[in-house]
N, CA and C of each residue as an Amber inpcrd file, in Angstrom:
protein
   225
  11.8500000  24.0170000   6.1390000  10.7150000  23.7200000   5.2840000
  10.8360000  22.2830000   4.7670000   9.9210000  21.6070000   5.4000000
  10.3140000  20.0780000   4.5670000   9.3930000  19.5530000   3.9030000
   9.8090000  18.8990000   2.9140000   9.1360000  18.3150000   1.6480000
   7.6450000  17.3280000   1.6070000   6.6430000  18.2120000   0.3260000
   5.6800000  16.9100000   0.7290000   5.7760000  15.9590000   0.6820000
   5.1830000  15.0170000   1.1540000   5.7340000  13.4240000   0.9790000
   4.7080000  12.4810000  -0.2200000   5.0260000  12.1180000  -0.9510000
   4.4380000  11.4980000  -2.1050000   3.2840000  11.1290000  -1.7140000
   2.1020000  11.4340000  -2.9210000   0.7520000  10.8770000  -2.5590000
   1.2870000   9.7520000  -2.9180000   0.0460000   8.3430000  -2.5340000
  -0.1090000   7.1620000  -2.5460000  -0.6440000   7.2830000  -4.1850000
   0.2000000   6.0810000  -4.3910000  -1.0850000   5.3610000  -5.6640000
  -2.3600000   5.1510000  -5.4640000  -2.5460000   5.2380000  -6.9430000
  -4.4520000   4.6820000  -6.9580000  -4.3910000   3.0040000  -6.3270000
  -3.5460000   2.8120000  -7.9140000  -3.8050000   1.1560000  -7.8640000
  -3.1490000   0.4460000  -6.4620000  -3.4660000  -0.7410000  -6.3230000
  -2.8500000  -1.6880000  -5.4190000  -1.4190000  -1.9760000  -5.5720000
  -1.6780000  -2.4750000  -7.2880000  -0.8130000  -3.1430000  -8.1380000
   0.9140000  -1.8960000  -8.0630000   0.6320000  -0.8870000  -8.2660000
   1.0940000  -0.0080000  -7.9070000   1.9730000   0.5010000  -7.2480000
   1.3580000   0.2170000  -5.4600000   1.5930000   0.3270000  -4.2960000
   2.7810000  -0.8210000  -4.1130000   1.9530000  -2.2060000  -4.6270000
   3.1200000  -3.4120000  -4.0860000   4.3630000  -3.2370000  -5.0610000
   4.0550000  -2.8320000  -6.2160000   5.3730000  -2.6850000  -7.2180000
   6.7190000  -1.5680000  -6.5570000   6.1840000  -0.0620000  -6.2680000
   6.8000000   0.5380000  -4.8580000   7.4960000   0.2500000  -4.3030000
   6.5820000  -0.4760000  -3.2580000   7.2620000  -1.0950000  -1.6030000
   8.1240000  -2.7300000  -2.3290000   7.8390000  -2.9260000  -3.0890000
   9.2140000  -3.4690000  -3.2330000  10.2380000  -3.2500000  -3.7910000
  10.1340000  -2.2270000  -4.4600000  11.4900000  -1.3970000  -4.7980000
  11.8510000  -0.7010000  -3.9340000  11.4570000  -0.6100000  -2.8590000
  11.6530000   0.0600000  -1.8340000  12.6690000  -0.8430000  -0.3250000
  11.5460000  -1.9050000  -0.8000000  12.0800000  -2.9310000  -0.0420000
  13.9740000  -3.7710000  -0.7170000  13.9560000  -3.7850000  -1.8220000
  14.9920000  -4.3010000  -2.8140000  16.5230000  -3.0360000  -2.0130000
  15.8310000  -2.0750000  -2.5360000  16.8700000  -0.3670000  -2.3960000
  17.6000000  -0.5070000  -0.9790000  16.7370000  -0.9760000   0.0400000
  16.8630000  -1.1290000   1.7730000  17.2320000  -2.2290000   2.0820000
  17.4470000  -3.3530000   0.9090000  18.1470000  -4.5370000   1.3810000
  20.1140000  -4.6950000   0.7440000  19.9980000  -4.0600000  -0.6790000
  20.4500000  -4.2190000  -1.3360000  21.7610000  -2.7700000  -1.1750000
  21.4020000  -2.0390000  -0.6610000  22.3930000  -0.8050000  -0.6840000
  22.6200000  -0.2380000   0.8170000  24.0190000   0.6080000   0.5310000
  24.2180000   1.2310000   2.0170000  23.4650000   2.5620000   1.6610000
  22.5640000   2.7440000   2.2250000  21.7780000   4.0800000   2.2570000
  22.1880000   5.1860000   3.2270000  22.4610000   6.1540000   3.4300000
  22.3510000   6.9730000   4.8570000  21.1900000   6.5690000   5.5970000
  21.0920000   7.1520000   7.2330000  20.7110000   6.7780000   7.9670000
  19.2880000   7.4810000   8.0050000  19.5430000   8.6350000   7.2780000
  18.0680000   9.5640000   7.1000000  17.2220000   8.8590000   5.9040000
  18.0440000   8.4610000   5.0340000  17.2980000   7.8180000   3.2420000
  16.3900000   6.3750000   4.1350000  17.5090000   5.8570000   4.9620000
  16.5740000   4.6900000   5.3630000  15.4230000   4.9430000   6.1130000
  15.6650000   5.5960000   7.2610000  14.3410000   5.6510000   7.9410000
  12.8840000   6.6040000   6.8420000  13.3980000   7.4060000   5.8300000
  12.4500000   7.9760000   4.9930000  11.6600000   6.9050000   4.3300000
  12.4530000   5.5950000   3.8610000  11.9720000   4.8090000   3.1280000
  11.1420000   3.9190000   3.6490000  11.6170000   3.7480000   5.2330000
  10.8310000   2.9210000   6.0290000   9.2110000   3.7170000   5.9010000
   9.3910000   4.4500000   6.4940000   8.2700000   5.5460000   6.3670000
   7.1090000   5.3370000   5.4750000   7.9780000   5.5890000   4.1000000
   7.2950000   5.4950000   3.0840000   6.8120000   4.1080000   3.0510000
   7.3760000   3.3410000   2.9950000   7.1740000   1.5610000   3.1180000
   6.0270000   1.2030000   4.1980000   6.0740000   1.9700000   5.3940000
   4.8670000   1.5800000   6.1720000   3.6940000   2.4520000   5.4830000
   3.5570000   3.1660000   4.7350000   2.1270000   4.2540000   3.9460000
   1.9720000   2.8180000   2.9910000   3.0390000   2.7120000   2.4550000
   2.3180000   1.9310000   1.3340000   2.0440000   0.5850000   1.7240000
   2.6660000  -0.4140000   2.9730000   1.9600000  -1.3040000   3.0720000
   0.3380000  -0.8280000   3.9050000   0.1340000   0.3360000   4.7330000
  -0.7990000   0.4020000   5.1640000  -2.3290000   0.2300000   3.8820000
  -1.5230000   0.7790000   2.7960000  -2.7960000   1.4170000   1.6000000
  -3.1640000  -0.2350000   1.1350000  -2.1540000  -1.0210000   0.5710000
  -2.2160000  -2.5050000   0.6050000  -3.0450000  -3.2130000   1.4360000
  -2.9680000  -3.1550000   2.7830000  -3.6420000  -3.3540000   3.3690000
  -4.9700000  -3.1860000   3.4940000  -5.4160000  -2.2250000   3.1410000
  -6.2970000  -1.2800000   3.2310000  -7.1780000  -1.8180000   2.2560000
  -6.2970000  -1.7010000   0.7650000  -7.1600000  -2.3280000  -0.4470000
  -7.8820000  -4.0330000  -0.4990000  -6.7610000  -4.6200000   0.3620000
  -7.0600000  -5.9290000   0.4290000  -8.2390000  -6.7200000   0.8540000
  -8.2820000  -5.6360000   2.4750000  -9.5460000  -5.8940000   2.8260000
 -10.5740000  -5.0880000   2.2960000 -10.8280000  -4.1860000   1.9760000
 -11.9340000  -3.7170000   1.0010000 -12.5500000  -4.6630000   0.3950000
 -11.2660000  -5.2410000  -0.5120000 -11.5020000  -6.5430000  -1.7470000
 -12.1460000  -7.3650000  -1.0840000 -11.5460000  -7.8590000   0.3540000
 -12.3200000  -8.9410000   0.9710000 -13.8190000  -9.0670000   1.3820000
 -13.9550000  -7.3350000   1.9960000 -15.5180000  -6.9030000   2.2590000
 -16.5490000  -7.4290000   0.9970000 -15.5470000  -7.0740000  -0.3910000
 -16.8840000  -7.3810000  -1.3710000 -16.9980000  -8.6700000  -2.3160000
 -16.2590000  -9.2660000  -1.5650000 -16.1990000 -11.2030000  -1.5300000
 -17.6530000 -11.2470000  -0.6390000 -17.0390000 -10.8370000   0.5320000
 -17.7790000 -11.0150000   1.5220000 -19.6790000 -10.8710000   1.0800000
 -19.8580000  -9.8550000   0.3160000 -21.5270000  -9.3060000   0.0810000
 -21.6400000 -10.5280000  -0.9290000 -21.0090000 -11.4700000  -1.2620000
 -21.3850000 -12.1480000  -2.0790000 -22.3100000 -13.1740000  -1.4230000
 -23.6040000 -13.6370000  -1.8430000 -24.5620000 -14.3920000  -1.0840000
 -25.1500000 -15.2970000  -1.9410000 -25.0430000 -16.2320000  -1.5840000
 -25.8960000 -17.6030000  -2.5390000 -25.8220000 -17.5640000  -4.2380000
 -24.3960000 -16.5670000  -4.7070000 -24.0690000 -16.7340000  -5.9900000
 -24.8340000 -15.5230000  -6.0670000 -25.4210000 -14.5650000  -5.8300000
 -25.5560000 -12.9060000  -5.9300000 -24.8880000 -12.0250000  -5.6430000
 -24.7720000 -11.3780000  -6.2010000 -24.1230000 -10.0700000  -5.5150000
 -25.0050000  -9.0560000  -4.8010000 -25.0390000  -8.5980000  -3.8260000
 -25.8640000  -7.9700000  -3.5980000 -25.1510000  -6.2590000  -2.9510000
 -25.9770000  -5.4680000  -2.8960000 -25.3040000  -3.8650000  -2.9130000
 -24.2350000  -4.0030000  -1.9490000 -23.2730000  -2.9080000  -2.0950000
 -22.1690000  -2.8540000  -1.1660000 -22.0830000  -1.5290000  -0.6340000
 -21.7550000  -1.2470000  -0.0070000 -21.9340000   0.4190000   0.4560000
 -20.5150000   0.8450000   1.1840000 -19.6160000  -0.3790000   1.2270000
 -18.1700000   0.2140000   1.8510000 -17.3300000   0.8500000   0.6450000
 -16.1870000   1.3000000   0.9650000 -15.4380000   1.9160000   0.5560000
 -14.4800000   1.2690000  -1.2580000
């Protein structure tokens, strides 16, 4: 029976605070060989969500038009 695996954060801010404690833990310590690849794991969810948020952010740069904002309908 194996364990759920942590929902994602809401925030961004969040996510990057995480994956770099995540990243720090995986540079900084001898981990077992299972803790590391879990963390990797986890480390690729949360840069994916980062990712994810970033460009969102970028999409609604993007609707910005001649100093308007105009509707957005993505995510």
């Amino acid at each position: 029976m194996s364990a759920e695996p942590p929902a994602l954060p809401t925030r961004y801010e969040d996510a990057l605070a995480e994956l770099e404690r995540l990243v720090q833990a995986m540079d900084s310590a001898q981990m077992p060989l299972d803790l590391l690849l879990d963390s990797y794991r986890r480390g690729a969810e949360l840069l994916e969500f980062c990712r994810g948020r970033l460009q969102a952010v970028e999409d609604q740069v993007k609707v910005l038009e001649d100093g308007q904002l105009k509707d957005w309908t993505g995510e």
